[in-house]
N, C-alpha and C positions, 0 to 999 in steps of 0.2 A: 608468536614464533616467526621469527624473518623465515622465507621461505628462498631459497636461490633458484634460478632459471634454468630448471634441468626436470626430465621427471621422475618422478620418487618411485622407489620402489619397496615399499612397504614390506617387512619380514618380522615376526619372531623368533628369536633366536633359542635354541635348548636351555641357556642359562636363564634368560627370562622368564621361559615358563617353568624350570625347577625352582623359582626363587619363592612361587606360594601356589601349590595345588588348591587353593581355592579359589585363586581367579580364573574364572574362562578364558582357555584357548584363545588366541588370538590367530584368525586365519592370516597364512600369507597371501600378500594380494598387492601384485603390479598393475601400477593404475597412476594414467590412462595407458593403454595399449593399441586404441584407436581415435578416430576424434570423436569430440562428444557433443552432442546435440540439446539446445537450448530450447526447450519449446515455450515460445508466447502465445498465450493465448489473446492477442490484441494485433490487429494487423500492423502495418508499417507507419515506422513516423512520430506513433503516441512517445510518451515518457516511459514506456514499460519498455518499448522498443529499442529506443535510444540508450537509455540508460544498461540495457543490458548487453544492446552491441560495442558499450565503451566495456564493462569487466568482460568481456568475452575476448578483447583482443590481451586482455590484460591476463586472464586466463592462460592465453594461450602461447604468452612470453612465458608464465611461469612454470607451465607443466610441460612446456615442448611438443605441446599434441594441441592439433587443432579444433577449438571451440565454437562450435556453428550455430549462430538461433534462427531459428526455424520459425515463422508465423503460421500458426493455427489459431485462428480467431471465433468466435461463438458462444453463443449466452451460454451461462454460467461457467464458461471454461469448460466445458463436457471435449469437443476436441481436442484439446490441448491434453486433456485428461488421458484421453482414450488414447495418444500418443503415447503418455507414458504408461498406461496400464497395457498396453501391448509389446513392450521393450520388458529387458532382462534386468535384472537387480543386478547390477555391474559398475552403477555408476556412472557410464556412457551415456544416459540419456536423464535430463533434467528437465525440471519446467518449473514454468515463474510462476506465483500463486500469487494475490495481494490481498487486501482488505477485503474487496470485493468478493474474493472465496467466502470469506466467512459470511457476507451478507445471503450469498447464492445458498448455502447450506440452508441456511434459516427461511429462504423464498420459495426455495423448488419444495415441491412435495416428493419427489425422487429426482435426486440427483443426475443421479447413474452412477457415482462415484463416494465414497467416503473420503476427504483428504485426510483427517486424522487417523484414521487405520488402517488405508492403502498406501499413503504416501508417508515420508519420513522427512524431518523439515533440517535444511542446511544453515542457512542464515537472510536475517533481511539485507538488503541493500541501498536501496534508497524511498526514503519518507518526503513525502510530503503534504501540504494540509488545504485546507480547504479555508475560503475567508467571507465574513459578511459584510457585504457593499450597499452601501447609499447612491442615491445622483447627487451630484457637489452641492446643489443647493438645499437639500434636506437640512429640514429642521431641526433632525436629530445628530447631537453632536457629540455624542458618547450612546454605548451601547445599552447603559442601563438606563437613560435616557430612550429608548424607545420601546425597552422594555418596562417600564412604569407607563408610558402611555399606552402601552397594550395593555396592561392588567388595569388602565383605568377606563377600558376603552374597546370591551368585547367584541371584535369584530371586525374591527377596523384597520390589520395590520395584516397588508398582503406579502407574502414571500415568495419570489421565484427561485425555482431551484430547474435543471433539467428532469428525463424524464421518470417516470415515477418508478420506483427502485434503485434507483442510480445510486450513489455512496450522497450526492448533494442531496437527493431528494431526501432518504434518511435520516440523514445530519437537521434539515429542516424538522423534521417532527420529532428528532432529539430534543432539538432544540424549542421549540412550542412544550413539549413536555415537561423537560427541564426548568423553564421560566413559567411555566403557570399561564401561559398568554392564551385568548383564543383568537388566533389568525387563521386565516386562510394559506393554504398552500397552492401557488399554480403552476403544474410540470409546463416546461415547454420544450420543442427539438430540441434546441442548440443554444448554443450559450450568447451568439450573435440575436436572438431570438431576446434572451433576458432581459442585455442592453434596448433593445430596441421600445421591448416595455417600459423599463425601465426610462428610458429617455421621454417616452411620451406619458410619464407619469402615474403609470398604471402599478407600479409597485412600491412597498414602503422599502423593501431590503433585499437581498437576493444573498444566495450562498453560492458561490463557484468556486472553482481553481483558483489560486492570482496568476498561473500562467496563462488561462484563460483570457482571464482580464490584462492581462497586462499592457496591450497597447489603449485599453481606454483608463486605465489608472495613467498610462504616459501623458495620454489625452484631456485629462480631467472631467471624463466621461463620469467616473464613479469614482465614490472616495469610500475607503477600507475604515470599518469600525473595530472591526477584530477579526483573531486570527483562529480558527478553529484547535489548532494542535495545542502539546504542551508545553510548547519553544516558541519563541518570535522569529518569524519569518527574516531573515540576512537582508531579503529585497524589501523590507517593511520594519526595518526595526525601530520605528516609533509608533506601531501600530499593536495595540495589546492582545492578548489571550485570551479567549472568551472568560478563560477563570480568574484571570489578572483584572477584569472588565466587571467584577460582580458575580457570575454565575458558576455558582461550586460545584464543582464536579465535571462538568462538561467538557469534554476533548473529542476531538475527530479526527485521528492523524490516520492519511493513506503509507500504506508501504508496499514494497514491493519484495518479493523475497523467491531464491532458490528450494524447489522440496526436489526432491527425489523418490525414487519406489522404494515402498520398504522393503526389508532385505537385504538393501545394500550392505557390505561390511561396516562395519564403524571406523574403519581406521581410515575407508575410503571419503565416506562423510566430512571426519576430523581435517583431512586433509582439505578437501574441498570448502569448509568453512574459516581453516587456519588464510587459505588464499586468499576470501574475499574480505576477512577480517583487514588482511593488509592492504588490498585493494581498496579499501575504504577511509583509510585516512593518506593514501598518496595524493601527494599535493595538487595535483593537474585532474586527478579524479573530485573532490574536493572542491577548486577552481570549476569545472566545467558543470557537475552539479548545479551548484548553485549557479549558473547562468542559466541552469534549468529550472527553478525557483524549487530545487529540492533539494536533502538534504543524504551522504552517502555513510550510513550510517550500521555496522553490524549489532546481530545477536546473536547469540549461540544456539544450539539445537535446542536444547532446553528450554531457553526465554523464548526462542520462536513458537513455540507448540505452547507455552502459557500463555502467551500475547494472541496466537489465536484466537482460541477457547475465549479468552476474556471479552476477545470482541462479538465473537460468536454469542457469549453470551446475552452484550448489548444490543446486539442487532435480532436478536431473537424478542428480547423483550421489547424494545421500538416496533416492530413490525403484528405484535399481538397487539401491544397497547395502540395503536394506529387503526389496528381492525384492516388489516391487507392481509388479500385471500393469496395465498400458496399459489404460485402456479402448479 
């Protein structure tokens, strides 16, 4: 639905609702009526951040009410959380949720929050994936290639990932999982940290961002074996898919997405998701993305709430089978 730059005001009209007494009511509801607040739960600067101050002003051409996000940052999203569980179901006030929610559900032994039964999910935004690196001189020059020398070779295949929890750290003991390998896993701070191992030989692969790496991919620091997600990377497109690469099944794609409180009206939702539907294939959104090494991409309420659960589902079984205690 093209959307034009004004903002909506949402009505049922007596002919619509006498057309079938078995559909529910449809409340009237003008929206927005004030501006409406973005909450991240990730501070200033990340991709969650950026990415959401570009549809925000894009937002806020289309509704004619302005779109503010707001940084609340902290483990598992709990403030971000409590921002929106103390705001009204009106629609005014939204928060970014990602992949990382669902790993937080399955980590925290209490939340503090349910996102699937407090909150109400609008659309994702922007995807991005995770990639496994080499040093340029590694031996290994395809991925099933150093996965046959791990399963011939118990023990002897180190992976760095950041710190333990993290979506990399995870994705690693997916990934050990998935291949039957027995490697070792080593957290470290920071992804500068990786490299560094990495450079002095102490690791056989490592899992990160490529925006991470990017300036040592520039550098010839580390060379890409594959790409975690279920798409090839734009900034890497000769570099394959973990599942293009030999290993079935296996995908890791981060995203980033709009929820809201439950409650909110549906037609407020509808409309809210019809906008970033289109904010997501405009061309300069699109363009600027991808200089993000991510990809701007919608789903509907629906696919958003199954795309959780499913991941919830993965990261719940990863994190038993791993043997990591709940916090």
């Amino acid at each position: 639905m093209k959307l034009n730059l004004t903002r909506r005001v949402f009505t049922a009209t007596a002919t619509a609702l006498a057309m079938s007494a078995a559909l529910p009511a449809v409340a009237q509801t003008e929206y927005p009526v004030k501006p409406v607040r973005i909450i991240v739960p990730f501070g200033p600067g990340g991709l969650a951040d950026i990415t959401m101050r570009l549809a925000a002003e894009k937002l806020t051409e289309i509704f004619g009410q302005q779109f503010v996000v707001e940084n609340h940052p902290g483990a598992g999203g709990v403030a971000a959380a409590n921002q929106l569980l103390s705001s009204d179901p009106d629609g005014h006030t939204l928060v970014v949720m990602s992949n990382g929610t669902t790993i937080a559900v399955s980590l925290f032994e209490d939340l503090g929050y349910d996102p699937q039964t407090q909150f109400a999910p609008i659309s994702t935004l922007a995807w991005f994936d995770l990639g496994i690196f080499v040093s340029p001189d590694s031996e290994y020059q395809t991925l099933q290639e150093l996965v046959d020398y791990g399963l011939a070779n118990p023990g002897y295949i180190n992976i760095g990932t950041v710190n333990p929890g993290s979506t990399q750290n995870l994705a690693a003991e997916y990934f050990r999982a998935a291949t039957n390998i027995d490697a070792t896993i080593i957290p470290y701070k920071t992804s500068p940290d990786i490299l560094a191992a990495m450079i002095r030989g102490e690791l056989d692969m490592a899992i990160e961002s490529p925006t991470a790496f990017a300036a040592a991919l520039e550098n010839e620091q580390v060379r890409a074996l594959a790409i975690t997600g279920a798409k090839r990377n734009p900034s890497l497109p000769d570099v394959p898919t973990v599942m293009e690469a030999g290993i079935e099944g296996y995908e890791v794609s981060g995203w980033n997405a709009l929820w809201t409180l439950d409650g909110v009206p549906d037609d407020v939702i509808a409309a809210l998701h019809a906008a970033i539907a289109e904010i997501a294939v405009m061309p300069d959104i699109q363009a600027r993305f991808a200089e993000l090494n991510t990809r701007a991409e919608s789903l509907t309420p629906e696919e958003m709430a199954a795309r959780f659960e499913s991941d919830r589902l993965i990261w719940a079984q990863v994190i038993e089978d791993a043997g990591i205690e709940k916090r």
